[in-house]
C-alpha positions in Angstrom: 132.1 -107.2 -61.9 135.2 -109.5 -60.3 133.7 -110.9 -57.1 137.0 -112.5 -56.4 138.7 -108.6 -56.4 140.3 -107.9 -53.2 138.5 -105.6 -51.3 140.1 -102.7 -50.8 137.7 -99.8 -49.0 138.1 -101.3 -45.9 137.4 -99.3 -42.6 141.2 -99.7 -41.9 142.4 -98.3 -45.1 139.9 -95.3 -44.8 141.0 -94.5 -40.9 144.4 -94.5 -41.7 144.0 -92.4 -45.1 141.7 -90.1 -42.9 145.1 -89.7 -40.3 147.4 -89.0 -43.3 145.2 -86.3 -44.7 144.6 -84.8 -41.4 148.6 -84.5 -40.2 149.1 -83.1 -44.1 146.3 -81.0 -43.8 148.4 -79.6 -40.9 152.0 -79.2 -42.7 150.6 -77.5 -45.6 148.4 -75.0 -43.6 151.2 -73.8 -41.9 153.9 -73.9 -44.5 151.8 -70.5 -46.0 151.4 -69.0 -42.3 154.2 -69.8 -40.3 157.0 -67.3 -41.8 154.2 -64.6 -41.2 154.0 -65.2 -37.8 158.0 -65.1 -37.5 158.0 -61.9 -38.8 155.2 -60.4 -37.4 155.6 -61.6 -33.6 159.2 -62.0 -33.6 160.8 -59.8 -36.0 162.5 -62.3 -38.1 164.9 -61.0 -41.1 163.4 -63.0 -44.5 166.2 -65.6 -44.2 165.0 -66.3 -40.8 161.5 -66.9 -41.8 162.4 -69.3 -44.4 164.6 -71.0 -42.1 161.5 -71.5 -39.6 159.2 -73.1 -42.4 162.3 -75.3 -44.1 163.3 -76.4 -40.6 160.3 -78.6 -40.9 161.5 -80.6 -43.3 164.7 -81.2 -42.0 163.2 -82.8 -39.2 161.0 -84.6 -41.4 163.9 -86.3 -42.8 165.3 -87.1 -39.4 162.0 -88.7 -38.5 162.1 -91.0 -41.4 165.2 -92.1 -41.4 165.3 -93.9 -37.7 161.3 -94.6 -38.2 161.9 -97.0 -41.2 164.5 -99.0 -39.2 162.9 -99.5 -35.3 158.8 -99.8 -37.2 158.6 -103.2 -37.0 160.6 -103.3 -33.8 158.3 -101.4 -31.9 155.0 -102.0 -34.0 153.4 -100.2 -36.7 150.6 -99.2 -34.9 152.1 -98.2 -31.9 154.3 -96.4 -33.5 151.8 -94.5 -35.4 150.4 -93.7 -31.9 153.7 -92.3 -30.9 154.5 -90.0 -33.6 150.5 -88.7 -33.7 150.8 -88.1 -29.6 153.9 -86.6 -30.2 152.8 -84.1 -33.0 150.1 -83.3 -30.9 152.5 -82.0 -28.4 154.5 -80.0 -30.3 151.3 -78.5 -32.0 150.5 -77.1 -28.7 153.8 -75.8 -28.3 152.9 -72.9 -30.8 151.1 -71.7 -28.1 154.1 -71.5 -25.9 156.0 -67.2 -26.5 159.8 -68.1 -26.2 161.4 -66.5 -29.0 162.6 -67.5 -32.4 164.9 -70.0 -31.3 162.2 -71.6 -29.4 160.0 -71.7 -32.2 162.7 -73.1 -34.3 163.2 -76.0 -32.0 159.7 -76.6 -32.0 159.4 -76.7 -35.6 162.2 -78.9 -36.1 160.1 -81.2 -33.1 156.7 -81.2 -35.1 158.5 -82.3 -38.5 160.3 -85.3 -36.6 156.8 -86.1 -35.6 155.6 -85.7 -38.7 158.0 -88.2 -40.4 157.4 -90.5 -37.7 153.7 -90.4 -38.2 153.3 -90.5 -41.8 155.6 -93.2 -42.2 154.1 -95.6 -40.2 150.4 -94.6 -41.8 152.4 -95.0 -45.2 154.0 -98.2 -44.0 150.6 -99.3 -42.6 148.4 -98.9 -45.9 151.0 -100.7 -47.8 150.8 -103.5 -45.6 147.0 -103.8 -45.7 146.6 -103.0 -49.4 145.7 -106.3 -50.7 148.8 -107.4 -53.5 146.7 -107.1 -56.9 145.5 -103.9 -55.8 148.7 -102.6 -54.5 149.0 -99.6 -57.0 145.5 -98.7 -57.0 145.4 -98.7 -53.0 148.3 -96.8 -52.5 147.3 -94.4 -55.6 144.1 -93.7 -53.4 146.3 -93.4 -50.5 148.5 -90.7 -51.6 145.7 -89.0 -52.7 145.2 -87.7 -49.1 148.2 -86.1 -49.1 148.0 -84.5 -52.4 144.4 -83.2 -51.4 146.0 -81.5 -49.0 148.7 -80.0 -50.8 145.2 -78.1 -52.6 143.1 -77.4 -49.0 146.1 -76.7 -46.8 147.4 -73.6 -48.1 143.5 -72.3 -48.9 142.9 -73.1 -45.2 145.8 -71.1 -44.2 146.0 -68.4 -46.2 142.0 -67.8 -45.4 142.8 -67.9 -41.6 145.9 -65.9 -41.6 143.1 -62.8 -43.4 140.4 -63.5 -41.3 141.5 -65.0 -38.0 144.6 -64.5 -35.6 147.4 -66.5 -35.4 146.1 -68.5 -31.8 142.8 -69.6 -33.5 145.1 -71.1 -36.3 147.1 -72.8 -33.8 144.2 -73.8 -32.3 142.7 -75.5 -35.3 145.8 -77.3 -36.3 146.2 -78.7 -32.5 142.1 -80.1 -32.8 143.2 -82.1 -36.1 146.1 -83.3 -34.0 143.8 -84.6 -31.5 141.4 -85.7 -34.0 144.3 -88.0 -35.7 145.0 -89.2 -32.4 141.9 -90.6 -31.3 141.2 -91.8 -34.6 143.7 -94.3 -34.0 142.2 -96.2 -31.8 139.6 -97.5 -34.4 142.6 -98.6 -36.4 143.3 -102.4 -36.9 147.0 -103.1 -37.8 147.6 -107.1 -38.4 150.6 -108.1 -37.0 153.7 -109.4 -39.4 154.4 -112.9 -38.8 158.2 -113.1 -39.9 160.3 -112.2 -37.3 163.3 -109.9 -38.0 167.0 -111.2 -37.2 169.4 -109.6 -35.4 172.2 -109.5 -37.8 169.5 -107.6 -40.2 169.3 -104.5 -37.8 172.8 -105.1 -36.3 175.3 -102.0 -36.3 175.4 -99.1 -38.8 174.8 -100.9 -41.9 173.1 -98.5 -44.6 170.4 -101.3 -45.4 169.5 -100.7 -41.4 168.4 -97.4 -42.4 167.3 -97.2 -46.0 165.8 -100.1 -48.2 168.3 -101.2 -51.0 166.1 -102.2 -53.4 164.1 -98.9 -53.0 166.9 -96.8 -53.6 166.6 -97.0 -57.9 163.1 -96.1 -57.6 164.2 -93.6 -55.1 166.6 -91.5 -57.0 163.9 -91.3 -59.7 161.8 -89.7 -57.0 164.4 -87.5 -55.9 164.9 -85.8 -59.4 161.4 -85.2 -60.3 160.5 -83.8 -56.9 163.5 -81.4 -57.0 161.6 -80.2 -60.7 158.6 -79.8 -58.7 159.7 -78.1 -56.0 160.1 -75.1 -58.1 156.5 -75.0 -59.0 155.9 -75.5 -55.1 158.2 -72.5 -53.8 158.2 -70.3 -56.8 154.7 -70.1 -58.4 153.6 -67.2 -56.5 156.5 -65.5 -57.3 156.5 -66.1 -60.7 152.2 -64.9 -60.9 153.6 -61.9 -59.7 156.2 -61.2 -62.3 153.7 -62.1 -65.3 150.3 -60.4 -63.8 148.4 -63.3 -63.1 148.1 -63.5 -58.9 144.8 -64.1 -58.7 144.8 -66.9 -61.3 147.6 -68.5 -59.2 144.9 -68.9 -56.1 143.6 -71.8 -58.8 146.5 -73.1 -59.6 147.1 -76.0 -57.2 143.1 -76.7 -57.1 143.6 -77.5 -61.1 146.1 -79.3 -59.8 144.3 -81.5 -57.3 141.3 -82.3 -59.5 143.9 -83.6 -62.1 145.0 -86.1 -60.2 141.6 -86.5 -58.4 139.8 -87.4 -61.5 143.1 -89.7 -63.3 144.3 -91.4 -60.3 141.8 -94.6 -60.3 142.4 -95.0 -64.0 146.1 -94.7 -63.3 146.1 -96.9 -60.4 144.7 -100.0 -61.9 146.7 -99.7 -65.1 149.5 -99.9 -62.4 148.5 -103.0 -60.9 147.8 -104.7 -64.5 150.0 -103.6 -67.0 153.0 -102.0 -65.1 155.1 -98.8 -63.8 156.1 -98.2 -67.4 152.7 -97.6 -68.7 152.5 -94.7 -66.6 156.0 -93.5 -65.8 156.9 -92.7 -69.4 153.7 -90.8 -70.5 154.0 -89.2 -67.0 157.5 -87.5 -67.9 156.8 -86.3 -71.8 153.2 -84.7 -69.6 154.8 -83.6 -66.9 157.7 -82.2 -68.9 155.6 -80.5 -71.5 153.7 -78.9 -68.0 156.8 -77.1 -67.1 157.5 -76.2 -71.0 154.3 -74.4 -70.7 154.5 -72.9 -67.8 157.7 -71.2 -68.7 156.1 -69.7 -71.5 152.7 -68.6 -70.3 150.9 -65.7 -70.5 147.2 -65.8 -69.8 145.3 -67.7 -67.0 144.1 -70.6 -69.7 147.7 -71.6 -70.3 148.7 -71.2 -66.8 146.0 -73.8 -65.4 146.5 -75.8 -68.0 149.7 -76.5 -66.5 148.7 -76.8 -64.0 146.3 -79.7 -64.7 149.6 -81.4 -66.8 151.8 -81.2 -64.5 149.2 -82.8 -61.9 148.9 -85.7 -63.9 152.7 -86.1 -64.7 154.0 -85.8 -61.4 151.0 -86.4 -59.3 151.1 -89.8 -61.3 154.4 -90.1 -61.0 154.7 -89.5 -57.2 152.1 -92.4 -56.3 153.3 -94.9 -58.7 157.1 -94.7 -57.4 155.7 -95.3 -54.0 154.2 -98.3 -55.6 157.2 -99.5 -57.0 159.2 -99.1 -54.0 156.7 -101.1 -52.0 156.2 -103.7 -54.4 160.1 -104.8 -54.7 160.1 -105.3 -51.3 159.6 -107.9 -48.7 156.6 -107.1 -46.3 158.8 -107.3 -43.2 160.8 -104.3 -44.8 157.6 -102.6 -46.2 158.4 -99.7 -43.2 162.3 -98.9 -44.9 161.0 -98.8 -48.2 158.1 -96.8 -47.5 161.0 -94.4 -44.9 163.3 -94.7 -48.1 160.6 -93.2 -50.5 159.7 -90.2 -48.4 163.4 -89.3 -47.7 164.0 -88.9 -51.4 160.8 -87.2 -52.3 161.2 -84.7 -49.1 165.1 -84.4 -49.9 163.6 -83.2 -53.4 160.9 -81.1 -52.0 162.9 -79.6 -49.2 166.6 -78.8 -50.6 165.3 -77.9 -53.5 164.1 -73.9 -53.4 167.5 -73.9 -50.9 169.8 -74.9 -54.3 167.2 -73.3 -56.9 167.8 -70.2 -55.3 171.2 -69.6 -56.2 169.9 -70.3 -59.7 167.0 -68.0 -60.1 168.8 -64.6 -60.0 170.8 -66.0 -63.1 168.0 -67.6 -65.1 164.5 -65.9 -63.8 161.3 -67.8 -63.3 160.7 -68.0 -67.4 164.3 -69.8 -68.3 163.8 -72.0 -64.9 161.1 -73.8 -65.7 162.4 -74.2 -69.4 165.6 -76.0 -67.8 163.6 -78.2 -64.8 161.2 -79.2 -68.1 164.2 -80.6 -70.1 165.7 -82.1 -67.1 162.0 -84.1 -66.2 162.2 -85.3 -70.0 165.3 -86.2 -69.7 165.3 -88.5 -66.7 163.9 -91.5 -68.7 166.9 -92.1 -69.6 168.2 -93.3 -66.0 164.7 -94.5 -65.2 164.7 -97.0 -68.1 168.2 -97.8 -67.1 167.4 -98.1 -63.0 163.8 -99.7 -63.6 162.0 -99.3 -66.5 163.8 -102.1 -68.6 162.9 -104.5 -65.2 159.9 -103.8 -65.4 158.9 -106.8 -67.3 161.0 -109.2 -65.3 159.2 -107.9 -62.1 155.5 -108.1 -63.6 156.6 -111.8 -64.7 157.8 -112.8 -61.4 154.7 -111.5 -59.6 
């Protein structure tokens, strides 16, 4: 064993993994509940419904964008304080009977919070990831959120059965408050380079995204749009080929992929490089969504599952990485901001623009195009990173 290794377990890296799991936790178990409750307390039409869940993201976005520029400004941690307080407080507003448009405000409210909060927890577990362990940490890192992803919509979808709508409220708003006062055990050190006004003077784009983020970005961007099919559509597409209640498994395979390869794939990060996993990570992913187009029986259904958790579970952690690495700490919040735009521009707008696909191609013929498109991207990836990849490791 390396007793010079960097620790990385540290109580502050494990509160603030805790708080990004927790606020997730909270996304993802309402993402399967919320559009029910539209329809069931307020009427809403089916476009309606999907407007109340997708609003979220869109306020997401907003959140992320000014967060990455005012972070280090106003201070990480406080920051993080902020956007928890404030989630908390529109968490409770779920309790409040307006309307729709009410509850559409709200939910554009709670996913501004939600971008302000995870940023700064993403910004601050990239700052106190120690350097040589920077893709392992933040590998374990995002592994909060894609645990989630797997006990969120279980939660939810358990609740919604057995419980009514208030108790769910009710549970999301004590993991709000749980975030919240978990905060306070949180130790954030402070940056010592002090920012100069002409950086953050006016409109510039580099005041609201990170420049040297943005190749890494893009990458992001694609393969989360592929994903987001799997996301959006996977119940639907159980449904047409007779396997809903192999589907309930389906992101739990997924999970425990990533679970079980991310330490591996973290320090092979941190020693060899982003290519070592990025392009194995697009021919598995890729050959995930092949498969899934074609299958037909609840073996070949997980098993996409599990490759398409290890390509783009991988894939997801190890562009944060990237984006992180390539950039100064003082600017650590814009790249971090920078990431999560793309990967929620990806996520979000992309069932919106598959849609108008779908009644042209089916699920089946979908998942064969978003498969070829996944392989294809190494090409721009080799062109925006991967042949740097070298240059970068040598300079570290």
């Amino acid at each position: 064993m390396d007793i010079t290794k960097p620790k990385l377990w540290t109580k502050d890296f494990i509160v603030v993994s805790s708080i990004n799991f927790l606020l997730t936790l909270v996304f993802y178990l309402l993402v399967v509940t919320i559009a029910v409750y539209a329809v069931d307390e307020f009427d809403a039409s089916t476009s309606q419904a999907g407007l109340v869940t997708g609003i979220f993201i869109i306020g997401t976005l907003v959140g992320r964008i000014f967060t990455g520029r005012v972070i280090d400004s106003i201070g990480r941690k406080k920051v993080l304080f902020i956007g928890i307080a404030l989630f908390t407080l529109t968490t409770s507003l779920y309790f409040v009977n307006l309307g729709l448009t009410f509850l559409l405000i709200n939910r554009f409210l709670h996913g501004l919070t939600l971008g302000i909060a995870s940023t700064a927890a993403g910004t601050i577990a990239a700052q106190i990831i120690p350097m040589k362990r920077k893709g392992e940490g933040i590998g374990y890192f995002s592994l909060s959120a894609t645990l989630s992803t797997a006990i969120g919509p279980f939660i939810g979808i358990f609740m919604s059965q057995h419980t009514s709508f208030q108790i769910i409220f009710g549970f999301c708003l004590a993991l709000g408050i749980i975030s919240l006062l978990t905060t306070f055990f949180l130790n954030v050190p402070v940056i010592e380079k002090v920012i100069k006004k002409e950086e953050t003077k006016g409109f510039k784009l580099s005041n609201f995204v990170e420049p040297k983020a943005l190749p890494i970005a893009f990458i992001t961007l694609t393969v989360a749009f592929c994903y987001s099919s799997v996301l959006s559509f996977i119940n639907f597409y159980a449904i047409e080929i007779d396997l809903v209640e192999t589907a309930s498994f389906f992101f739990i395979v997924y999970a425990v992929s990533i679970l079980i390869s991310r330490p591996v794939t973290g320090r092979l990060l941190d020693i060899k490089g982003a290519n070592y996993i990025m392009y194995p990570a697009f021919i598995i992913f890729g050959v995930g969504m092949l498969l899934l187009s074609v299958a037909n029986n609840s073996f070949t259904f997980l098993l996409a599952g599990v490759l398409i958790g290890l390509g783009f579970g991988n894939m997801q952690s190890t562009t944060q990485a990237v984006a992180v690495k390539l950039t100064s700490p003082h600017r650590m919040g814009l790249a971090t901001s920078t990431f999560f735009i793309f990967l929620d521009a990806g996520l979000g707008f992309g069932p919106y623009l598959l849609g108008f696909i779908i009644p042209f191609t089916g699920y089946s013929l979908l998942y064969v195009i978003l498969g070829a498109l996944v392989l294809f991207t190494i090409v721009p990836y080799f062109l925006l990173h991967g042949r740097k990849e070298k240059a970068n490791l040598a300079t570290e």
